[in-house]
C-alpha positions as CSV (number, residue, x, y, z in Angstrom):
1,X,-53.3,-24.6,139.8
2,X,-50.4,-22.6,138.5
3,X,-46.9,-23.2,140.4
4,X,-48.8,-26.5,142.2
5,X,-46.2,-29.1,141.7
6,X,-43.1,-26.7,140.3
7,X,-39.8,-27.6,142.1
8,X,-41.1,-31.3,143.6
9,X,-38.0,-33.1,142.7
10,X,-39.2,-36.3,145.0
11,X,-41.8,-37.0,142.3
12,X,-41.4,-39.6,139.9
13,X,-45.1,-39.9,139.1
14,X,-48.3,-38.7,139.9
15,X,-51.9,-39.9,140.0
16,X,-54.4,-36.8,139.5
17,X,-57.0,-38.8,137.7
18,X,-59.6,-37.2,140.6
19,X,-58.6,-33.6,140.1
20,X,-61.1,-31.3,138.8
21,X,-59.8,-28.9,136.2
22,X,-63.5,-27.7,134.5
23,X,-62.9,-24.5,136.1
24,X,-59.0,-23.6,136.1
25,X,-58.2,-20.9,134.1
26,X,-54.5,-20.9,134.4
27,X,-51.7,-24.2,134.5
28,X,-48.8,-21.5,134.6
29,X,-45.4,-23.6,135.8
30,X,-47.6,-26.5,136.4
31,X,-44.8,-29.2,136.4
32,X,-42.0,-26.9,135.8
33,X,-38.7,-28.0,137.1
34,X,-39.8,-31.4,138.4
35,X,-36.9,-32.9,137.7
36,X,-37.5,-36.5,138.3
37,X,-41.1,-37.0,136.5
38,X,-41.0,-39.8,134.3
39,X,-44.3,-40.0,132.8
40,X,-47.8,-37.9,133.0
41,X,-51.5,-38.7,131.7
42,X,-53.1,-35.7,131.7
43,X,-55.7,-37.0,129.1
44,X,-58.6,-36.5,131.7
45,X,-58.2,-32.6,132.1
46,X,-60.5,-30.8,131.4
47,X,-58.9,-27.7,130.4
48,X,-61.8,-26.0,128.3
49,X,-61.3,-22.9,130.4
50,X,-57.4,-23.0,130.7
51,X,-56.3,-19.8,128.7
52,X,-52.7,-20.2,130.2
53,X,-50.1,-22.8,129.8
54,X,-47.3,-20.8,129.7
55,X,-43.8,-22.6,131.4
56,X,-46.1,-25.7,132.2
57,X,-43.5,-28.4,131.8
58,X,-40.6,-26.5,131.2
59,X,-37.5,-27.9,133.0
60,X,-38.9,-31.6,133.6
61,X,-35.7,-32.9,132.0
62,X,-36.7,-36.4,132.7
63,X,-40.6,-36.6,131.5
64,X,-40.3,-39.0,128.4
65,X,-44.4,-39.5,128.0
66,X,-46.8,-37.1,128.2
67,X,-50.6,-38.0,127.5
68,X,-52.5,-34.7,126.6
69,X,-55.2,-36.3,124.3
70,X,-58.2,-34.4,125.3
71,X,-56.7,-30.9,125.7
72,X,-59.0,-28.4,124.8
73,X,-56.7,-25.4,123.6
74,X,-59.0,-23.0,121.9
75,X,-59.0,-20.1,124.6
76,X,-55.3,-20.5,125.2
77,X,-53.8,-17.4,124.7
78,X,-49.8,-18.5,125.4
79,X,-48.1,-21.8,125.5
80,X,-44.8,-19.7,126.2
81,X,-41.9,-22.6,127.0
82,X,-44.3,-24.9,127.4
83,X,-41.9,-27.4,126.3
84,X,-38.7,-25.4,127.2
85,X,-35.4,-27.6,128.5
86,X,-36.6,-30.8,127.5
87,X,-34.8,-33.8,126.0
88,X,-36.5,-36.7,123.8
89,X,-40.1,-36.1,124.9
90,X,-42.8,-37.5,123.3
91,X,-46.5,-36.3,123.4
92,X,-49.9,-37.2,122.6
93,X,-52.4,-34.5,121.7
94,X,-55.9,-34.8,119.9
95,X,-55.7,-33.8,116.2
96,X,-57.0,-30.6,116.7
97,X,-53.8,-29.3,117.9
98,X,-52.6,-29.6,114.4
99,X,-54.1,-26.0,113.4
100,X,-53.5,-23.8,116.8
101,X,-50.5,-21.9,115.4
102,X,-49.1,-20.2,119.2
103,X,-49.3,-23.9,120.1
104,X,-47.5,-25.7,117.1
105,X,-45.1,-22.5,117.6
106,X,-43.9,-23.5,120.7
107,X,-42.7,-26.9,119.9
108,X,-39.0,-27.6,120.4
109,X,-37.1,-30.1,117.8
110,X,-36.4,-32.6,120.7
111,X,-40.6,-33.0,121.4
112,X,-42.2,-35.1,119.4
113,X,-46.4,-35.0,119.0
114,X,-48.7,-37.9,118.0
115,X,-51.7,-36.9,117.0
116,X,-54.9,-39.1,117.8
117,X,-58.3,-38.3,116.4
118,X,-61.2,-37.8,119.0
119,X,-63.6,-40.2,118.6
């Protein structure tokens, strides 16, 4: 999936509720530099194999929501700008997310994180 939507300026939103992610192992650039994304729930990924998420939304200066509630990010090994170039975001990640350290590394002052408990 890496690079798969990088550069689509056209896009304002996107419906991938019917992707399959259970066996991606990289989201490199996923988004990056989609200028005109407003919004994206990405809480039905499964990204329990996903190891790289390095660059993923860097650059989508207009993305003001981001729903990644059921990210699995225990084999990630980089979250490297994840978040880089980004103004007044706000993101929703399970609780766990509160003890990956290369993850909480990578947040920018401007990105705000709810955290929701799993259920």
């Amino acid at each position: 999936m890496e690079n798969m939507f990088s550069f689509m300026n056209s896009i304002t939103e996107i419906d991938l509720s019917s992707f399959n992610t259970s066996s991606v192992r990289g989201m490199r650039n996923l988004f990056r530099y989609n200028e005109n994304l407003i919004s994206l729930d990405l809480s039905h990924f499964d990204t329990s194999n996903v190891n790289i998420f390095e660059a993923m939304f860097q650059g989508c200066k207009t993305l003001k929501s981001l729903d990644l509630t059921n990210f699995e990010l225990s084999n990630v090994k980089t979250f490297y700008n994840i978040f880089d170039e980004l103004d007044n975001l706000t993101v929703i990640m399970n609780d766990d997310a509160k003890d990956n350290e290369l993850f909480l590394e990578e947040i920018p002052e401007n990105v705000i994180i709810n955290y929701r408990k799993l259920i």
